[in-house]
N, C-alpha and C positions, 0 to 999 in steps of 0.2 A: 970626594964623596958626593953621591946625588943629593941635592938638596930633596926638601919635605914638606909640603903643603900641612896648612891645617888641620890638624888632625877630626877638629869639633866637627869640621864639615863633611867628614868622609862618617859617622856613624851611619850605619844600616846600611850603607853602599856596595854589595860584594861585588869585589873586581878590582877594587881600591886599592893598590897598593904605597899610596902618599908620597910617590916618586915623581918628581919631573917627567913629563916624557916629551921628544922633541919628536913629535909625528902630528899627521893629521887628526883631529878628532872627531870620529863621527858618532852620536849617540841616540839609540833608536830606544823610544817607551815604547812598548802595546800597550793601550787604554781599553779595560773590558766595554764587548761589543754592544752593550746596552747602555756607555753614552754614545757613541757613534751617532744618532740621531740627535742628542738634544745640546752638540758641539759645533759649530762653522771652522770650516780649517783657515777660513783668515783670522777666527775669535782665538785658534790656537796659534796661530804664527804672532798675531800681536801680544798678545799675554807673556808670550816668552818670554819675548825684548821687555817688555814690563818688570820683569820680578826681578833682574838682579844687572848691575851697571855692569859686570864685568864679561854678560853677552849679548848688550847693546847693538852689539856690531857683527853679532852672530850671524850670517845666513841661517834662517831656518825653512822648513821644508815641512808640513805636516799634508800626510796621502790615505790611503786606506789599506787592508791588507786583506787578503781572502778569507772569507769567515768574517767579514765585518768589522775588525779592530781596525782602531784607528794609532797613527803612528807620526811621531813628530819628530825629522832627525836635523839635529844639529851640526853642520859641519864648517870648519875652521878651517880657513886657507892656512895658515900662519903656524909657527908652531907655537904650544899651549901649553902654559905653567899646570902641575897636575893640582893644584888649588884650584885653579880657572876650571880644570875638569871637573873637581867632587863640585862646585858650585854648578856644572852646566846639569851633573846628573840631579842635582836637587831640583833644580829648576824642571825639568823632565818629569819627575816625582810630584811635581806640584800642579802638573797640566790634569792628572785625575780629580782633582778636586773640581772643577769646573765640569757644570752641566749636573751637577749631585745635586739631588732633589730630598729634601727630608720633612716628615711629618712628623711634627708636634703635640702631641694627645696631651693637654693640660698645657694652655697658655696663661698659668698665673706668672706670679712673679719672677721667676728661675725658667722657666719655658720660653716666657717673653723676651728675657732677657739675653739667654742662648739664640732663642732663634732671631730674634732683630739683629745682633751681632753677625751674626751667619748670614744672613741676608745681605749685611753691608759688605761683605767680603767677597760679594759675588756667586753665595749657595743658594739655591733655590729652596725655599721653606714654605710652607702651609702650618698654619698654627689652629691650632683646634681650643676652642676656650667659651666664655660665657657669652651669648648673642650682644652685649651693652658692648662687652669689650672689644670683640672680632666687628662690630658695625665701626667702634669709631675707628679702629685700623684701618680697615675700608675707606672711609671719609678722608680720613685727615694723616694717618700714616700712623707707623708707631713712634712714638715720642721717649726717649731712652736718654738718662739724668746720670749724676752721679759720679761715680769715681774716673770713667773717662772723660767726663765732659757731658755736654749734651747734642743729641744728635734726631730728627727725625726723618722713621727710615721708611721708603713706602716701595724702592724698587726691591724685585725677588721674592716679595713678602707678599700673600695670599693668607686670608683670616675668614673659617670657617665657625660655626655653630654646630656642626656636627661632624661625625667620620663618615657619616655617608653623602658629604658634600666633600669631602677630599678624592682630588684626582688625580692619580698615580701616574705611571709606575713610579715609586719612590726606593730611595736605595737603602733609608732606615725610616723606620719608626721609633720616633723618643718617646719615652712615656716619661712625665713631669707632676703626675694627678699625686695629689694626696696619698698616704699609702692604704688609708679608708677606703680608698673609692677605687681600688686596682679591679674589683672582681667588675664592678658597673661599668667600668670604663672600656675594659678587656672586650666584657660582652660586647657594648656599643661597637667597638670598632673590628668587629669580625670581620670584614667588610675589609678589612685593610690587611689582612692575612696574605691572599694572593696578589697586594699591591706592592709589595715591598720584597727586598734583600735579604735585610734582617732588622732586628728591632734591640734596643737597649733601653735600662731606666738607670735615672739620674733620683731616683727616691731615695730617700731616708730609711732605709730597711734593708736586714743582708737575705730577705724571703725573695726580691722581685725577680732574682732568675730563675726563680723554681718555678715562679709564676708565669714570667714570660715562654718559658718551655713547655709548660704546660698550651699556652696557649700557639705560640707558632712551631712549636718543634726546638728541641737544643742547641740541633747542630746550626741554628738560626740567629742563635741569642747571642751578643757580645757582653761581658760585663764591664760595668764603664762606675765612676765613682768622681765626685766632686765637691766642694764647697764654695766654689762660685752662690750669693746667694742678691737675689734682685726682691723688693717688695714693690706691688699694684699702688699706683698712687690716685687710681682713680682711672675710667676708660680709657687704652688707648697711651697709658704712660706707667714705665716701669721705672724704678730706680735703683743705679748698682749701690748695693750697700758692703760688700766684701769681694777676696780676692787672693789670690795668691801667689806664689811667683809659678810654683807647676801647677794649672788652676783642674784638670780631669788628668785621669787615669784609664786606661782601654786596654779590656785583655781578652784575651779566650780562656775560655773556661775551663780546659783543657791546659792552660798555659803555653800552649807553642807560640809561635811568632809565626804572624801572617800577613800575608798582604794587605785586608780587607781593614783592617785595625788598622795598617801604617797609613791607610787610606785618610780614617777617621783622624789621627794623629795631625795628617797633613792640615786637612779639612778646618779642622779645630784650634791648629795654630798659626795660621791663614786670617780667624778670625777673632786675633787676639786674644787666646785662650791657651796660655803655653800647656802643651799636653806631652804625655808619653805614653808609650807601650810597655807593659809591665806581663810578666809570665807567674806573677801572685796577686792577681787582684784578690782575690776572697781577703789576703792577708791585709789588703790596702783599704778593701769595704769595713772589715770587721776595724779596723784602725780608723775609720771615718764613723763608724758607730760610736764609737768610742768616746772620739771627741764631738758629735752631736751631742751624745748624750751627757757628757761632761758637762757640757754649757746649757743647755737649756733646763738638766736640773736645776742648777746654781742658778741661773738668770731670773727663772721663775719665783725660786724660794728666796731672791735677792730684795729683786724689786718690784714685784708681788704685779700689783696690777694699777704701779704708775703708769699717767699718760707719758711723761716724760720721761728723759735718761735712757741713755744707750750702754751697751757691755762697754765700749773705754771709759765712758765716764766713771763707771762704779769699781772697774777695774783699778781703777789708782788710790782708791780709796783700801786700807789696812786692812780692815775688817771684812770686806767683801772679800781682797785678794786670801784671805784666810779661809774662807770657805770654800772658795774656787779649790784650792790647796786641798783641801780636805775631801771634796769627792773626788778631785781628779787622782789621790794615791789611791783611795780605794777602789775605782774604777779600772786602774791601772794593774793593778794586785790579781782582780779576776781576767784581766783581758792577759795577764802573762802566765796565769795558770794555766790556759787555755792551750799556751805555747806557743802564743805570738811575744816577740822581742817589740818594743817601739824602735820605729823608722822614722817616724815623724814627714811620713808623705808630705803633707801638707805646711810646712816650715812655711814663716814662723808661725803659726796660728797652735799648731800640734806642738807643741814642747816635751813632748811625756820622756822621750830620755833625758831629757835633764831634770825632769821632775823624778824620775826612777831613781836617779842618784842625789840628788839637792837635798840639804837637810830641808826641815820646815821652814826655818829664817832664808833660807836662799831662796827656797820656791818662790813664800811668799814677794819677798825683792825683785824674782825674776818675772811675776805676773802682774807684779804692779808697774813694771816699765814697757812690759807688754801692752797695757792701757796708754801708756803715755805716747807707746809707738803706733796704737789704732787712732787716738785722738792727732797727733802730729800729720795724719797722713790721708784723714778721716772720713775711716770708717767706723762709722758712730751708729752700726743698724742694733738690730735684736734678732736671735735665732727667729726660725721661723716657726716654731710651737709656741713661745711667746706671743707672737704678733697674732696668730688662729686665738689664741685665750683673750689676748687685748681686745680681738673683734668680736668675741664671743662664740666661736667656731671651734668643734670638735678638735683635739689634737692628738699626735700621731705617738703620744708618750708610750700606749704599748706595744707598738712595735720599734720604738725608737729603745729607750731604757729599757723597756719589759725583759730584749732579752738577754741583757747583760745582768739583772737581780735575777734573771731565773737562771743564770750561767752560776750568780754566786751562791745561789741556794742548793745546785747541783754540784759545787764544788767544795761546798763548807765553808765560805769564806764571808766574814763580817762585814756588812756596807751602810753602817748605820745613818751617815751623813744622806749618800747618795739616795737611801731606802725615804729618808724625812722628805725630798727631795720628791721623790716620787708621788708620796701622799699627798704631798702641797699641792700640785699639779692637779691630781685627780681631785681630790677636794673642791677645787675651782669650779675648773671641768663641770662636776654637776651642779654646781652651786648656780652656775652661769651661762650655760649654753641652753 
C-alpha cells in the first residue's frame, strides 16, 4: 500500500492526492499581475528556502509570464515524499503574501496592533490614526507589549494623519474606527475607493458590510470577524491584552471559497494571527456579537468604573461568575432563536455550548476556571467599551448589545439581566462623557 503524507498539510490543495509519488516535482504559482511590480525575483527565490527546512535544498526558479504574472517553480532532482510535496505547494501559496500592501483606517488599539504585527511579517502596512500617535510611529517605530512579548517595529510600517496622505495601490483597506465614526471615516477616505482591491472591517457591529458596500461596492467587501483585542498605552505603544487559538475569520459574503480570502488567510497567519476561511461568516459575526456583548454588559455592571481589575480577576470570583452566567443564557436564548446553534468560534473564550447545556452550578464552575485560565496565561485586559467609559469616551453599546435586545424584543423573549446591563452602561455614558 502507498504510504500517506500528512493529511493537515494538504487542506485547500486540489491536486492532492496524499500519495507518495516517486517522480520529479515541479510546481508553478501565478501570483496576480498587480504584485509583479512590488516583488524582486531574487526576494522570491530566497523566501522560499526561508519558510520550510524540508525545501531548503530546493532549486527554485521564479520568471514572469505573459500578461505580467509572476511565477515561482520549484523543481526537485530527487524523488519526493508526497508530504514534501503538500509542504512545497504551501510554501508556493505563501509567496502571495509578499509585496501586499494594506491600509489601516483607525490605528487605535486593535488596528495598531494588526497592523505592527503584519508589518513584522514582511506586509506592507500604512496605519491611519491620530497625528500624536502616527508622529511617534514615525520617530521612534511602534512599540507592541504584552502577550507576545515586546517588540518595536518600524520596518514595512508607514503612519499617516489622514487617508489623503495614504499611497496606494493597496490590496485592502481595514476599517478599525469606532462603529460611531463608520460614516466620518468612510467619507474621509473616499480618496482610498480607487486605491485598493477590496476593503474589510474588524468592528464591533454585524452593520459594517452593508456599510462598506454601500461605500466600495459588495462585490468589493470581504467579511472578516475577530477578537484579537490590543489597548493605546500611550503614543506610539500598544498592548496585546487578548487572543485566541483561531484569532480572525474571512469569508465572502456570498459564502463561496475564493482565492482572494485564502490570500488574506495566508497573510494573517504569516503574521501570527491563526486564521481561517469560513463559507458562514454572518453566523461567526452574529456569534462574535454575541460574546461582545455578553462581556461588556457584565464587565460594565460588574465593576462599574474601577481604575483597577481586569475580566480574570473578577472572573474567579462566585458572585461575578454568577452574573456572567446570567446574561450569557439569556443572550444565548435570543441568539438561538434566531437560528443560530453555538460554535463557539472563538474557543476557549466563547463557551456558549457548554453553557447551552450546563446547569447554573456547572456554568458558574466553568467561568470561574475560565478566570483562573485568563489570569494563569495573562490576559488580564477589559473589553474595549469598558476602557472608552473608563476614559470617558462615547461607547459602541448601541450597536454592539442594542441589536441583540431589539432581536429579543422582536422575538418575545425575557433578558432582564442583560437589559440591567444595558441601562448601567448608558447611565454612565451620559453621566460621564
Amino acid at each position: 500500500m502507498a504510504a500517506r503524507c500528512d493529511p493537515t498539510l494538504c487542506r485547500d490543495r486540489p491536486g492532492c492526492t496524499g500519495r507518495r509519488r516517486d517522480q520529479m516535482v515541479s510546481l508553478v504559482v501565478a501570483i496576480p499581475r498587480d504584485l509583479v511590480s512590488r516583488v524582486r525575483l531574487g526576494e522570491v527565490e530566497d523566501r522560499v528556502t526561508e519558510l520550510d527546512p524540508l525545501v531548503r535544498d530546493v532549486p527554485c526558479h521564479a520568471g514572469s509570464m505573459p500578461g505580467g504574472a509572476l511565477v515561482a517553480s520549484f523543481i526537485h532532482g530527487n524523488r519526493v515524499l508526497g508530504s514534501a510535496r503538500c509542504r512545497l505547494a504551501l510554501c508556493a501559496r505563501r509567496i502571495v503574501t509578499m509585496g501586499l500592501h494594506f491600509c489601516i483606517v483607525g490605528a487605535g488599539g486593535l488596528g495598531s496592533l494588526v497592523g505592527g504585527w503584519l508589518a513584522e511579517s514582511g506586509v506592507h502596512v500604512t496605519l491611519v490614526g491620530r497625528p500624536d500617535h502616527t508622529q511617534a510611529i514615525r520617530s521612534r517605530g511602534l512599540v507592541v507589549s504584552g502577550i507576545r512579548g515586546q517588540r518595536t517595529i518600524r520596518g514595512g510600517l508607514e503612519a499617516v494623519s489622514s487617508p489623503e496622505d495614504a499611497r496606494g495601490p493597496f490590496d485592502a483597506v481595514i476599517l478599525c474606527v469606532k462603529a460611531r465614526a463608520t460614516a466620518v471615516a468612510l467619507d474621509e477616505a473616499r480618496g482610498l475607493r480607487d486605491q485598493t482591491q477590496l476593503a474589510f472591517s474588524l468592528q464591533n457591529t454585524i452593520s459594517k458590510e452593508d456599510e462598506l458596500s454601500e461605500w466600495i461596492g459588495r462585490e468589493r467587501v470581504i467579511g472578516a470577524a475577530t477578537t484579537e483585542a490590543g489597548t493605546l498605552e500611550g503614543a506610539g505603544r500598544v498592548r496585546h491584552v487578548a487572543t485566541a487559538p483561531t484569532a480572525f475569520y474571512f469569508g465572502e459574503l456570498d459564502g463561496r471559497t475564493s482565492e482572494r480570502v485564502a490570500t488574506l488567510v495566508d497573510a494573517f497567519d504569516k503574521a501570527g494571527f491563526p486564521s481561517k476561511q469560513t463559507a458562514h461568516i454572518q453566523h461567526v459575526e452574529w456569534e462574535k456579537l454575541l460574546q461582545t456583548s455578553v462581556l461588556a454588559a457584565w464587565s460594565v455592571s460588574t465593576m462599574g468604573m474601577m481604575s483597577g481589575g481586569s475580566v480574570a480577576e473578577a472572573l474567579v470570583v462566585r458572585e461575578a461568575a454568577e452574573h456572567y452566567v446570567a446574561i450569557a443564557k439569556e443572550l444565548i436564548a435570543v441568539y438561538r432563536a434566531k437560528g443560530f446553534e453555538p460554535q463557539d468560534f472563538f474557543h476557549p473564550y466563547a463557551r456558549f455550548r457548554e453553557l447551552s447545556r450546563w446547569s447554573f452550578e456547572e456554568a458558574v464552575a466553568g467561568i470561574q476556571a475560565q478566570g483562573q485560565h485568563m489570569l494563569d496565561i495573562g490576559a488580564v485586559g477589559r473589553p474595549s467599551l469598558h476602557v472608552d467609559l473608563l476614559h470617558g469616551k462615547p461607547t459602541e453599546v448601541d450597536s454592539n448589545l442594542g441589536p441583540l435586545l431589539a432581536e429579543a424584543d422582536r422575538l418575545g423573549i425575557d433578558v432582564p439581566t442583560a437589559r440591567a446591563g444595558y441601562r448601567i452602561i448608558r447611565t454612565l455614558e451620559q453621566m460621564l462623557v
